[in-house]
Residue, then its C-alpha position, 0 to 999 in steps of 0.5 A: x433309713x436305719x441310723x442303727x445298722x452300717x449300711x454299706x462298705x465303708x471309706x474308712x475300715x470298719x471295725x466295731x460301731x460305725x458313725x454315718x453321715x448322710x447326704x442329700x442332694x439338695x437339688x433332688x430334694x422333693x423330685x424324682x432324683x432324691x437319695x441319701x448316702x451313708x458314710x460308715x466310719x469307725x468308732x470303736x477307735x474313738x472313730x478316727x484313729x486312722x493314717x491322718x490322726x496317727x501321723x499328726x499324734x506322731x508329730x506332736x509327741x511329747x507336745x500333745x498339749x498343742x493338739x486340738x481337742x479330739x472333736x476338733x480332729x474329728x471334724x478335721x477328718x469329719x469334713x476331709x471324708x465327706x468332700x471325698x465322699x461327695x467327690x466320688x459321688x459326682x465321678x460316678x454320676x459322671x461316668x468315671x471308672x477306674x479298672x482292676x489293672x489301673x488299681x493294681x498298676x498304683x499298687x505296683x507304683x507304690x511297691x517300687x517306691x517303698x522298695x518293697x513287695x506284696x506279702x511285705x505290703x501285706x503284713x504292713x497293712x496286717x500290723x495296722x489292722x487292714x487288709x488288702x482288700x480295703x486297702x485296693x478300695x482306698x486306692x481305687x477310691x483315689x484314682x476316682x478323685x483323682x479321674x474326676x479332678x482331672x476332668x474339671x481341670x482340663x475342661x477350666x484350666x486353660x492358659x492364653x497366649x496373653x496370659x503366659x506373656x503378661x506372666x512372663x512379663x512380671x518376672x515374679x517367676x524369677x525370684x525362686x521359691x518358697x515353701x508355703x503354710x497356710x491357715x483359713x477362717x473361712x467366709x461362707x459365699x453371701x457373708x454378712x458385714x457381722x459374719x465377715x467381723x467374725x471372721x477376721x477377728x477369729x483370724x487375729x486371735x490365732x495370729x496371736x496364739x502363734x506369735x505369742x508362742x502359745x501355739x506352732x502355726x501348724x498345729x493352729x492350722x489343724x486346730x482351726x483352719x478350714x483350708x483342705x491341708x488343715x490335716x497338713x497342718x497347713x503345708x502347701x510344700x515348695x513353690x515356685x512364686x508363680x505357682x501361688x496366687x498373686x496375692x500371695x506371691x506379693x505378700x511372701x516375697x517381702x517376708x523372713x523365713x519363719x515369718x506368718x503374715x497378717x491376715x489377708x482377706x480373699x473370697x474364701x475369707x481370711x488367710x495367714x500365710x508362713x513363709x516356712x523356708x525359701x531358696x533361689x532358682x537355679x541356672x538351668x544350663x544343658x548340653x547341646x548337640x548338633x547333628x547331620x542324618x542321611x534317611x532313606x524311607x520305608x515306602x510302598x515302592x520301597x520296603x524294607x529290605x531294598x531301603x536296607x541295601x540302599x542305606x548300607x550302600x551309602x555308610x560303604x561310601x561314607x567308609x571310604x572317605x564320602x562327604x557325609x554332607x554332600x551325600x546327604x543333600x544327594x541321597x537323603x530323602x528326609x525333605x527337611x534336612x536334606x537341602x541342608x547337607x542334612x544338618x538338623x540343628x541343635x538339639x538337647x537329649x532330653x524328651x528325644x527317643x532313648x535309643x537315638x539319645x544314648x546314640x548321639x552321646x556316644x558318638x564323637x563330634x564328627x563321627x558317624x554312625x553305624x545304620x540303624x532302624x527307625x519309624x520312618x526307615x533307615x538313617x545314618x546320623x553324624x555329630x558334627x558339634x557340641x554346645x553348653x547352653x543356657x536354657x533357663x529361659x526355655x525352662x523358665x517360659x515351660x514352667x511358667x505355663x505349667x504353673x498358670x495351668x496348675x494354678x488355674x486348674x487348683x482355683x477351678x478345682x477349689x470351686x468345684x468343691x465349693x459348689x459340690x459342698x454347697x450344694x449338699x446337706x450333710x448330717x452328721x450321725x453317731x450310730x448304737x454299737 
């Protein structure tokens, strides 16, 4: 391989000089399967003056004495890239693709968010020194990660029956939410007694620049910490307690806003953790609605056109003073509701198809509506009640399981990366101008 030439188009955007790191799969070392990859980066602009290195700089004007020293940023970034490489690597190993029309789609997300357009997007990307083609490369390299993260998750993320009950159980989701920082002196997997010492007498020393006021615990993180949202300066952002480790969650529960734990020992190794702010969950309150329906189906016997005069025939009875429940156990051919005069119970709009929500909130408790056309064929809905209820425990019991996935899926992901770190020997080059 020729260190003094960029090899291939690079994550970052290229500018003058490059700095390579180079990949080889250990596992392939010595077989058939052996390659290396080259990561060019940009040097010219003291190699890592990208979006990450100049919103931290922004955070820390005017206290650029807090900031790392920039070898310390640049293995920061050094490491964030080369997990993105390895990442992108695998997805595309695995047979994950990402289409034109999925990048140009989070390019129109993007658009709508930031309430802007492309040629605005365009000259944004001009005073920064991009174009857009390497910008779509960027978010085309996103979607990967993002395909492949998903991937891992959904095939290691499962939650049980028992799982969600015992978390339910401990009512840990109930006591609100907090917003996280954390701070990681790692521990590599096999550690020796001397290595592990280290490592937690590392851990003590930062826990003393911060609580001594020598440093802000988000600039201790960047400087130190081996977690992914070093960068961050090591915002997790809000949380629910269920969200977080147990052990966390037990640890923060107890702390004062503001206040950085003493260091916890975990697999990975040794944590402090800030409780940068918290809140209480709110009650989760909706309103309800019941309802009755009078269906006539779209069937082969029975198309469109005769269900038509069928249900019209049945609103002119309605018209005339007809009891809706009455017609509905006598005509309805809906087999659930019908032996129920039609009554379909209570229900929130949420989730519910838009045309029928906007329907029943407009109607009045007792009347009904005019017909209209669904998937199954034609109906007339009457509102018959209206009801606010608590649906905190719903959403409670909702968010619970979602938590457990996301946890479970957010631990499966971080030993993916683990494993994926590991099993590559990374070689970090500066390549001549």
């Amino acid at each position: 391989m020729d260190d003094n030439a960029c090899v291939e188009q690079p994550l970052h955007h290229r500018r003058r000089g490059c700095r390579d790191i180079v990949f080889v799969d250990q596992r392939a070392k010595g077989g058939d399967l052996a390659f290396d990859i080259v990561l060019v980066l940009d040097a010219r602009r003291q190699a890592f003056e990208g979006p990450e290195i100049a919103g931290i700089r922004r955070q820390y004007q005017g206290r650029e004495n807090q900031l790392p020293p920039a070898d310390v940023l640049e293995r920061q970034v050094l490491e964030r890239l080369t997990l993105v490489r390895l990442q992108l690597q695998r997805a595309d190993a695995t047979g994950v693709r990402v289409t034109d029309t999925e990048v140009d789609d989070a390019i129109g997300r993007i658009l709508r968010q930031n309430q802007i357009d492309l040629n605005q997007l365009q000259q944004q990307l001009r005073n920064d020194g991009f174009t857009l083609a390497e910008f779509r490369k960027t978010m085309r390299d996103e979607l990967m990660v993002q395909k492949l993260r998903q991937r891992v998750v959904d095939s290691r993320a499962d939650v049980s029956p028992s799982e969600l009950e015992i978390a339910l159980a401990s009512g840990v989701h109930r006591k609100g939410e907090v917003r996280l920082s954390v701070l990681l002196i790692g521990v590599p997997d096999g550690a020796n007694a001397e290595q592990i010492e280290t490592a937690r007498k590392k851990t003590e020393g930062v826990k003393k620049l911060v609580d001594d006021g020598t440093m802000d615990f988000a600039a201790a993180a960047i400087r130190y910490s081996d977690a992914g949202q070093a960068l961050e300066g090591g915002d997790l952002g809000w949380r629910r307690y269920d969200q977080i480790p147990p052990a966390f969650a037990d640890l923060v529960s107890g702390m004062q806003v503001g206040e950085v734990s003493q260091p916890l020992r975990t697999p990975s190794g040794f944590y402090l953790v800030k409780a940068a702010d918290k809140r209480e969950t709110s009650q989760i309150m909706v309103t309800e609605f019941n309802a009755r329906k009078i269906v006539v189906k779209v069937t082969e016997l029975q198309g469109p056109d005769e269900a038509r005069r069928e249900i019209d025939a049945i609103y002119a009875r309605l018209q005339k003073g007809d009891d809706f429940e009455k017609l509905a156990r006598e005509l309805s051919e809906d087999d659930a509701s019908a032996p129920l005069g039609g009554e379909i119970g209570w229900f929130a709009l949420e989730g519910l198809d838009p045309e029928f929500s906007e329907l029943i909130a407009q109607l009045k408790d007792g009347e009904y509506s005019r017909p209209f056309r669904d998937a199954s064929g034609w109906q007339v809905v009457q509102r018959i009640g209206t009801r606010t209820a608590d649906r905190t425990e719903d959403y409670v019991r909702g968010q619970v399981m979602e938590s457990l996935r996301q946890r479970k899926g957010e631990e499966a992901y971080e030993q993916f990366l683990r494993q994926l770190r590991g099993e590559a020997y990374i070689d970090y080059r500066l390549a001549k101008s």
